[in-house]
PDB file of N, CA, C and O in Angstrom:
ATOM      1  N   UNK A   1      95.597 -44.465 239.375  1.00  0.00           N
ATOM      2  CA  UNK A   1      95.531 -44.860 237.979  1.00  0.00           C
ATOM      3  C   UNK A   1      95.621 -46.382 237.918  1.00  0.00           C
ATOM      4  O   UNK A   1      96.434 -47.007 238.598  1.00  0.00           O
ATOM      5  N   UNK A   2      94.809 -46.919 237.131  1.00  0.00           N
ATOM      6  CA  UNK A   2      94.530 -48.693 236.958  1.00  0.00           C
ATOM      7  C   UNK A   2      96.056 -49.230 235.989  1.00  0.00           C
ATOM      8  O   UNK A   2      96.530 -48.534 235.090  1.00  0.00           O
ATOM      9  N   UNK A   3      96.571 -50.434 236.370  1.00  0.00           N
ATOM     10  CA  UNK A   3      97.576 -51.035 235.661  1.00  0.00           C
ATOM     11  C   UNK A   3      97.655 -50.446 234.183  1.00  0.00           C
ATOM     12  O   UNK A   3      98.595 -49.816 233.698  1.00  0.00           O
ATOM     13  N   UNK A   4      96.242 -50.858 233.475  1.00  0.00           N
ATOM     14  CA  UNK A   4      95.951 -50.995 232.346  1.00  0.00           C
ATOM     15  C   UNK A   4      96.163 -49.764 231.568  1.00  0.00           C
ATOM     16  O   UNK A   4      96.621 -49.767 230.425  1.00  0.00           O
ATOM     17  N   UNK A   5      95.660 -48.230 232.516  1.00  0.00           N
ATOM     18  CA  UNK A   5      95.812 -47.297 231.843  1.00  0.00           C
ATOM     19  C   UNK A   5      97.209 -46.449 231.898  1.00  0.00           C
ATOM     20  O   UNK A   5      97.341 -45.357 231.346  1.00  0.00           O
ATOM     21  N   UNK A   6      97.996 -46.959 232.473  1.00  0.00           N
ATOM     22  CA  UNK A   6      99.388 -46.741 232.741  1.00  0.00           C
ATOM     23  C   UNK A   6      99.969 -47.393 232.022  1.00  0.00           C
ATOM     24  O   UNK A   6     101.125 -46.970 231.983  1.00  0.00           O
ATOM     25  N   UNK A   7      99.780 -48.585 231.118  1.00  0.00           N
ATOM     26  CA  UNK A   7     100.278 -49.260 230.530  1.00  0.00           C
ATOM     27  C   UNK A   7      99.846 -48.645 229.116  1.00  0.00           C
ATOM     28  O   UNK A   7     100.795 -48.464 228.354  1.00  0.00           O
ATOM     29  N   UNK A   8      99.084 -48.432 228.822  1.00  0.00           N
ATOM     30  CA  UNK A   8      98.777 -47.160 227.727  1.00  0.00           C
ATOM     31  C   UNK A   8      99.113 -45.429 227.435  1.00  0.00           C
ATOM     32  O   UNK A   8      99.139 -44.751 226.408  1.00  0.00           O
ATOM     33  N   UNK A   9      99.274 -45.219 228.447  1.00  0.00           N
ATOM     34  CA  UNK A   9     100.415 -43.743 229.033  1.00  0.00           C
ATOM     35  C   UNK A   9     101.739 -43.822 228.544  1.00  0.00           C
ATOM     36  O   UNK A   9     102.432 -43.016 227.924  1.00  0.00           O
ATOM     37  N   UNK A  10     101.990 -45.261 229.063  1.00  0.00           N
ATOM     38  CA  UNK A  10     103.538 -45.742 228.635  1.00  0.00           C
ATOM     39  C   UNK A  10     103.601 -45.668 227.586  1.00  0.00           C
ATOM     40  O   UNK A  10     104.558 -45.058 227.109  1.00  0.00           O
ATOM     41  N   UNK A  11     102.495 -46.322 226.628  1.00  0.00           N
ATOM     42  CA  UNK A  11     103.251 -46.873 225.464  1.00  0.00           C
ATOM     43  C   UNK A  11     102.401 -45.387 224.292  1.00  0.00           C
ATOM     44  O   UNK A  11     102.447 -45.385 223.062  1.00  0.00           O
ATOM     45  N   UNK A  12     101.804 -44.444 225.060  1.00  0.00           N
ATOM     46  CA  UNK A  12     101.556 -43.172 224.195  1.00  0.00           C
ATOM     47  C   UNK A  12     102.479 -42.282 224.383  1.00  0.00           C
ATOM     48  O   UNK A  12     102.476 -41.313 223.624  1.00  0.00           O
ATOM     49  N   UNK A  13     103.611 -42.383 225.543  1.00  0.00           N
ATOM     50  CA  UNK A  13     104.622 -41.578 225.224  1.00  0.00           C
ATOM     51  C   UNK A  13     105.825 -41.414 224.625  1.00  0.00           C
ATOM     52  O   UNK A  13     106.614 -40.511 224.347  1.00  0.00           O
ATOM     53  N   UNK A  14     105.688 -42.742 224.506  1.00  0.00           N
ATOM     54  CA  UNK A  14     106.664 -43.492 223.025  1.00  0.00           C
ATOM     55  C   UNK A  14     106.844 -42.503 221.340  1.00  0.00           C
ATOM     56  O   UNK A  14     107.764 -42.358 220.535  1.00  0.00           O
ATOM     57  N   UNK A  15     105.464 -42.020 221.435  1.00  0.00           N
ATOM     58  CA  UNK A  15     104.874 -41.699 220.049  1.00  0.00           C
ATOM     59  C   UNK A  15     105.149 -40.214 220.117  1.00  0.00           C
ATOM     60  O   UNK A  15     105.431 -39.591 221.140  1.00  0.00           O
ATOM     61  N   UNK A  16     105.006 -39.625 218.632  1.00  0.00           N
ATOM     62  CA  UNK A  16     105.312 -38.196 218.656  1.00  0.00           C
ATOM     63  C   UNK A  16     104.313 -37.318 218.502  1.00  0.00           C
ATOM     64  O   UNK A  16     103.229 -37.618 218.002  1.00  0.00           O
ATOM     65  N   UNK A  17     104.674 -35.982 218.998  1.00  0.00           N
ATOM     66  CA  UNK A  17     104.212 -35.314 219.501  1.00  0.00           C
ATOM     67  C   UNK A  17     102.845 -35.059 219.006  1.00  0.00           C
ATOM     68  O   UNK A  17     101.915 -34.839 219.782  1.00  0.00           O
ATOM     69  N   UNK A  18     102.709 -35.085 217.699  1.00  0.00           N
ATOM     70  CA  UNK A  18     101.073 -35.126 217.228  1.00  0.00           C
ATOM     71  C   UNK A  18     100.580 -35.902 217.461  1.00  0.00           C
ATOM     72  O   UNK A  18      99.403 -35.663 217.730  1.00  0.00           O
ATOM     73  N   UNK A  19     100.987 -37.288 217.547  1.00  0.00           N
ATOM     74  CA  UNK A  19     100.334 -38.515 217.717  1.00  0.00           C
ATOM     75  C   UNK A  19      99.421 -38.655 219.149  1.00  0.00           C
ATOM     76  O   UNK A  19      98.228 -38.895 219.338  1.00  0.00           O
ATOM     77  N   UNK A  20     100.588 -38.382 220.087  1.00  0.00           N
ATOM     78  CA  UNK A  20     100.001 -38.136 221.441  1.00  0.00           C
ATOM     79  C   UNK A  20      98.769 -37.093 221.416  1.00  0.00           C
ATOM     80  O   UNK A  20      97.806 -37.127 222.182  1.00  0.00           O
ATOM     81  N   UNK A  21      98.985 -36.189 220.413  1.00  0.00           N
ATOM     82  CA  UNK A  21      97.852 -35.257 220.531  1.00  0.00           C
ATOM     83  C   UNK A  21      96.336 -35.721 220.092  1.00  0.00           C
ATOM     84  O   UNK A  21      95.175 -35.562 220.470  1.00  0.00           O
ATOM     85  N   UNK A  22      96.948 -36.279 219.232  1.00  0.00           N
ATOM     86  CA  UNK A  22      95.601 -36.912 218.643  1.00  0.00           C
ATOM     87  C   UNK A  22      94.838 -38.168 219.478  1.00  0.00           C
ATOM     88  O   UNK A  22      93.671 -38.526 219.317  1.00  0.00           O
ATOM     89  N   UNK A  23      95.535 -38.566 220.139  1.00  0.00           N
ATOM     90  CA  UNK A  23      95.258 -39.573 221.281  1.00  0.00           C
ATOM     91  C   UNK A  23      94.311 -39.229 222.391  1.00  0.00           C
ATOM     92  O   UNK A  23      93.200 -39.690 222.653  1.00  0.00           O
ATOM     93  N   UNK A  24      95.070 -38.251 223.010  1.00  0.00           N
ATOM     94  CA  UNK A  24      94.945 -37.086 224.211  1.00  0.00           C
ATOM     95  C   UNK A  24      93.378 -36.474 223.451  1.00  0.00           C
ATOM     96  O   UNK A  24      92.467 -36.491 224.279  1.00  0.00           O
ATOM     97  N   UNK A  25      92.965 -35.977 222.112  1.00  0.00           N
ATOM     98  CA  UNK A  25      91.684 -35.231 221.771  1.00  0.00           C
ATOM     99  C   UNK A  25      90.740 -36.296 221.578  1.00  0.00           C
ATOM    100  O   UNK A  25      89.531 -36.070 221.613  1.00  0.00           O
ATOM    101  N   UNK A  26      91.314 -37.686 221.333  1.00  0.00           N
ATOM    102  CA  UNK A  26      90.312 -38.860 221.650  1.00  0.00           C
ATOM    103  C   UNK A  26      89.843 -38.737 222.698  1.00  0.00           C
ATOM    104  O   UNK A  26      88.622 -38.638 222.812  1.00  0.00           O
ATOM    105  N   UNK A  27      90.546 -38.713 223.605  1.00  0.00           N
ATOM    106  CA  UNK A  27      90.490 -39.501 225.024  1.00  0.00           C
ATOM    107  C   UNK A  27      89.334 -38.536 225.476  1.00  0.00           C
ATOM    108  O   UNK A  27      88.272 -39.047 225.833  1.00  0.00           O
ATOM    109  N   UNK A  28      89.504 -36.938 225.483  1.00  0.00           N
ATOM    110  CA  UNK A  28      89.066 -35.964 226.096  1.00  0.00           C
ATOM    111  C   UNK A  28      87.612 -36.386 225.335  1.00  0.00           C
ATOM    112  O   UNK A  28      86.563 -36.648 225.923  1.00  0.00           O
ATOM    113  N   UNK A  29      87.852 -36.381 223.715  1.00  0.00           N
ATOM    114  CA  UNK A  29      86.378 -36.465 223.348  1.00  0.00           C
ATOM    115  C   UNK A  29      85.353 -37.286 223.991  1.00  0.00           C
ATOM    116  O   UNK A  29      84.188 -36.934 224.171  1.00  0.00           O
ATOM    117  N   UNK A  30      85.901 -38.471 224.345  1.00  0.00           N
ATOM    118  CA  UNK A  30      85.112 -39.735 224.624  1.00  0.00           C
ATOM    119  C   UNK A  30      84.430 -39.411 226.043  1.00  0.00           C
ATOM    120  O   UNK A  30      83.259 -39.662 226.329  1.00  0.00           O
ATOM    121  N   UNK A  31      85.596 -38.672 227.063  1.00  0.00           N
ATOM    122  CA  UNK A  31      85.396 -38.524 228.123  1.00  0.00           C
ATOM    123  C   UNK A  31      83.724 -37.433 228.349  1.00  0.00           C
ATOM    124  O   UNK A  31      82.864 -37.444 229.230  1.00  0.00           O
ATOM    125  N   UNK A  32      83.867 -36.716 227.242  1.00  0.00           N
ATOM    126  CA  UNK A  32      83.078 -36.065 227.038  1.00  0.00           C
ATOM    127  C   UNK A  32      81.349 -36.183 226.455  1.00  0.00           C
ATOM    128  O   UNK A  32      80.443 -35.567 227.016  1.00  0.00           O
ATOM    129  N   UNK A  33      81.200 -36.798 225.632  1.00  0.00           N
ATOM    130  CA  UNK A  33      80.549 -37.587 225.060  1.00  0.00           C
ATOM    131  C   UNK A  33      79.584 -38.336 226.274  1.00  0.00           C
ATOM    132  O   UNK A  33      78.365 -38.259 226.429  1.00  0.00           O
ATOM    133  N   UNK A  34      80.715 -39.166 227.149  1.00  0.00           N
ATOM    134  CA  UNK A  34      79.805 -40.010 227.945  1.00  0.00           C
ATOM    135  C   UNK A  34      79.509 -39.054 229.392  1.00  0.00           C
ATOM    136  O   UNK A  34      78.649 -39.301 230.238  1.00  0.00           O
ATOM    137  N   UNK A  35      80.573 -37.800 229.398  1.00  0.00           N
ATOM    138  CA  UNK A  35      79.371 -36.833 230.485  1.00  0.00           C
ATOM    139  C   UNK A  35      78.135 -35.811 229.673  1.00  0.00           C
ATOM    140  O   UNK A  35      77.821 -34.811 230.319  1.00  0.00           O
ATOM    141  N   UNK A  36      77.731 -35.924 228.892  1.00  0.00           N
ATOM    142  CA  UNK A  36      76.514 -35.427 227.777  1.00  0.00           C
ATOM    143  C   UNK A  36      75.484 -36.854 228.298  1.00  0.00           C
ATOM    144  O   UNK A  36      74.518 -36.877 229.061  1.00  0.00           O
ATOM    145  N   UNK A  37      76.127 -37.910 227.568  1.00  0.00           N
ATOM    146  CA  UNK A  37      75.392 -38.836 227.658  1.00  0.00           C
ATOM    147  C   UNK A  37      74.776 -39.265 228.884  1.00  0.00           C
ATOM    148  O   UNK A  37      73.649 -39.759 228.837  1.00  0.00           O
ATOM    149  N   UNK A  38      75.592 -39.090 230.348  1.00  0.00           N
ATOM    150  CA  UNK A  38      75.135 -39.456 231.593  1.00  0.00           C
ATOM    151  C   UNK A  38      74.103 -37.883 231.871  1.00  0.00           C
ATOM    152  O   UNK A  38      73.099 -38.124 232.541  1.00  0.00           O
ATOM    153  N   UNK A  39      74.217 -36.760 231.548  1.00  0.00           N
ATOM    154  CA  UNK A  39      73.358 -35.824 232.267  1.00  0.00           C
ATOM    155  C   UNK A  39      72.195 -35.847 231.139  1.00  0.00           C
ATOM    156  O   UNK A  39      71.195 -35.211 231.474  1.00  0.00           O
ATOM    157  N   UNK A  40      72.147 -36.362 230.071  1.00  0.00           N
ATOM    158  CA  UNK A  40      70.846 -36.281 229.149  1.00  0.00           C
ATOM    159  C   UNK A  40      69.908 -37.339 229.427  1.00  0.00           C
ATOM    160  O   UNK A  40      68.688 -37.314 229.262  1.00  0.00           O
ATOM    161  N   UNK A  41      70.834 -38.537 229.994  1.00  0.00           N
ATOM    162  CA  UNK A  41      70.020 -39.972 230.404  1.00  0.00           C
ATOM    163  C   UNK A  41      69.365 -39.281 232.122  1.00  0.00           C
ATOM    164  O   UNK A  41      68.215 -39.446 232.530  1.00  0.00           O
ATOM    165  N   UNK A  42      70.305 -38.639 232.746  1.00  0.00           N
ATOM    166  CA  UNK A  42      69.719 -38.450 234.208  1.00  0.00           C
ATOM    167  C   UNK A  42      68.404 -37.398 234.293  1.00  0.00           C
ATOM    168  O   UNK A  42      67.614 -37.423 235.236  1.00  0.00           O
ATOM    169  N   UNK A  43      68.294 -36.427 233.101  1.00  0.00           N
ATOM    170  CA  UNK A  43      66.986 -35.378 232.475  1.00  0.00           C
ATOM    171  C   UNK A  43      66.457 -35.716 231.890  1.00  0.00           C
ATOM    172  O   UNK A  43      65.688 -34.938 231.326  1.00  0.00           O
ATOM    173  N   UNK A  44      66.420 -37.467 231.457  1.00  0.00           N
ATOM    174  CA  UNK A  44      64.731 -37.778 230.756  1.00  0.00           C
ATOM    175  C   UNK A  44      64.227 -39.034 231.452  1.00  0.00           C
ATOM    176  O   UNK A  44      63.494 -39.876 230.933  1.00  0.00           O
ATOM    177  N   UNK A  45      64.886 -39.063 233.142  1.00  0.00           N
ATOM    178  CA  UNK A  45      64.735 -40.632 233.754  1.00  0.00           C
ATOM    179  C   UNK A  45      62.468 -40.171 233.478  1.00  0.00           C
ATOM    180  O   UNK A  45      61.636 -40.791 232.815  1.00  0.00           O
ATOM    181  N   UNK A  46      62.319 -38.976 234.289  1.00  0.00           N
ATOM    182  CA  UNK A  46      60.752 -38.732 234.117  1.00  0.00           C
ATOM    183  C   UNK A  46      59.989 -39.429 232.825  1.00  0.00           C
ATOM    184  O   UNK A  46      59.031 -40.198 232.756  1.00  0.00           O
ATOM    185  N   UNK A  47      60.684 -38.930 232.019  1.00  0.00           N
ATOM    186  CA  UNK A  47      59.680 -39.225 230.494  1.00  0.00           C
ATOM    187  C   UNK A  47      59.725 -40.668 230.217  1.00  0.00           C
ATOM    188  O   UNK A  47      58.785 -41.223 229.649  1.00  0.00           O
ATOM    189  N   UNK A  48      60.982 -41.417 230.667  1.00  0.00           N
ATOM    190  CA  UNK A  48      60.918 -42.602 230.587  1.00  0.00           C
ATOM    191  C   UNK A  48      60.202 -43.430 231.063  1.00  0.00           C
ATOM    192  O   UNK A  48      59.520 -44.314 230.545  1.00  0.00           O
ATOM    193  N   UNK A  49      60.467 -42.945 232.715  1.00  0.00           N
ATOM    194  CA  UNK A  49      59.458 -43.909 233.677  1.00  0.00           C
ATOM    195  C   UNK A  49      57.987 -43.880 233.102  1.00  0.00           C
ATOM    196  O   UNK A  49      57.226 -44.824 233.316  1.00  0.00           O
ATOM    197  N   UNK A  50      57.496 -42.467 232.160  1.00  0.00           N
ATOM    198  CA  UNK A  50      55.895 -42.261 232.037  1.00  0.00           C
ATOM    199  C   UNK A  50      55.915 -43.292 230.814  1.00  0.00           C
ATOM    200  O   UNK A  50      55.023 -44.127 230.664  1.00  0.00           O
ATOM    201  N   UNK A  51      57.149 -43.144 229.843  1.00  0.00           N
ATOM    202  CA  UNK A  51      56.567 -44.163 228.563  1.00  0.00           C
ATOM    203  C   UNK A  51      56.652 -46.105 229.095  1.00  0.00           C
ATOM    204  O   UNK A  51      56.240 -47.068 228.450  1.00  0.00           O
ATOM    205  N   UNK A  52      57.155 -46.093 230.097  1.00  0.00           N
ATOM    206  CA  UNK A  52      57.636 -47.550 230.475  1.00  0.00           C
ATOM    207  C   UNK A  52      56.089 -47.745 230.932  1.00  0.00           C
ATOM    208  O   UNK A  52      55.314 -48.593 230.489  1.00  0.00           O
ATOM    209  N   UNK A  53      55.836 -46.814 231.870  1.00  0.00           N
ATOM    210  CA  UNK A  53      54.206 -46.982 232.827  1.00  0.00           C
ATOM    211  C   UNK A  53      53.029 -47.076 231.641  1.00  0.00           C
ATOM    212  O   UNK A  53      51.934 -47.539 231.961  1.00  0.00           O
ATOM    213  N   UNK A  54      53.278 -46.613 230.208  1.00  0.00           N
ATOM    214  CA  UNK A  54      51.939 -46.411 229.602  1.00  0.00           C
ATOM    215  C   UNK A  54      52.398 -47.769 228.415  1.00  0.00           C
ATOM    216  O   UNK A  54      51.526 -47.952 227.566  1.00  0.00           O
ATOM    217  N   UNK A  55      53.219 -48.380 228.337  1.00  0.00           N
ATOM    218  CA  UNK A  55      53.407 -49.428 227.615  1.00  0.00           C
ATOM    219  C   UNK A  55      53.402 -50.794 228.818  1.00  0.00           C
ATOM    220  O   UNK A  55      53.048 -51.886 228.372  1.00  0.00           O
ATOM    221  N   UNK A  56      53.659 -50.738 229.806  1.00  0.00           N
ATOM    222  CA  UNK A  56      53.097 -51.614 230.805  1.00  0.00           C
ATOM    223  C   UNK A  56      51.400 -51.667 230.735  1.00  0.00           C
ATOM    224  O   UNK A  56      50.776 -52.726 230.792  1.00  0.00           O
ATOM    225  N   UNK A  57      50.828 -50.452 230.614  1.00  0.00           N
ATOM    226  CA  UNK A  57      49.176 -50.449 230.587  1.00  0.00           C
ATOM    227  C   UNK A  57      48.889 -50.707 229.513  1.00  0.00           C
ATOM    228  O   UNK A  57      47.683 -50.756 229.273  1.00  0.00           O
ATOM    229  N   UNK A  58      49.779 -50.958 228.493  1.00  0.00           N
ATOM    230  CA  UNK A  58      49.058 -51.141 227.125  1.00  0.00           C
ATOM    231  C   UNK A  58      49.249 -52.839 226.506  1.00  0.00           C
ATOM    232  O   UNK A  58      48.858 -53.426 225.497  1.00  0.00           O
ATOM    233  N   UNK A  59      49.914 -53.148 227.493  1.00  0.00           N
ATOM    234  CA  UNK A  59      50.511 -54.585 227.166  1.00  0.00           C
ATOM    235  C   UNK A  59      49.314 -55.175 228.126  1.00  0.00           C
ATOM    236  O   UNK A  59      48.735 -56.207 227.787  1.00  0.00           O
ATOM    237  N   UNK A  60      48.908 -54.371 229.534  1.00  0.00           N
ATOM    238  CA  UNK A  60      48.302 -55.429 230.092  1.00  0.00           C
ATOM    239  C   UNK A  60      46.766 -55.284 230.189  1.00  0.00           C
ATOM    240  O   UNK A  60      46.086 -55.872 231.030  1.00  0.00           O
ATOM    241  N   UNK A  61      46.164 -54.234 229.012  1.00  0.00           N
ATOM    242  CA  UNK A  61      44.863 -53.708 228.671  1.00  0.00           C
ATOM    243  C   UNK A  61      45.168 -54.960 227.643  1.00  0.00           C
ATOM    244  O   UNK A  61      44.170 -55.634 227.897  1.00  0.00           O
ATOM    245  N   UNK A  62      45.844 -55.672 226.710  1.00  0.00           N
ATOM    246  CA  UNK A  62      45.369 -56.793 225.856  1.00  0.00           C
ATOM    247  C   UNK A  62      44.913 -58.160 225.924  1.00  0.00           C
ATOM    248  O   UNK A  62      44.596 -58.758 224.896  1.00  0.00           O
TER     249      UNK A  62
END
């Protein structure tokens, strides 16, 4: 665990018991969010590379 997030552990266990909860359903959300976000970006690298390749040909057809 990094300084930083131990230093935020610390100071969320300070707080009461909902509070932490509501913290803790952040945390999970976010965590979540950005594994959606990494497997939806890694299942359209294809479609990308084709729109990058046909706007490269369209920039250099002018």
């Amino acid at each position: 665990m990094t300084k930083l997030l131990e230093q935020a552990v610390n100071k969320v266990k300070t707080l009461s018991d909902n509070e932490q909860n509501a913290i803790a359903a952040l945390i999970l959300e976010e965590i979540e969010d950005d594994f959606r976000w990494d497997k939806s970006f890694a299942s359209s690298q294809d479609t990308l590379a084709k729109l990058a390749e046909e706007a490269t040909e369209e920039i250099n057809s002018k």
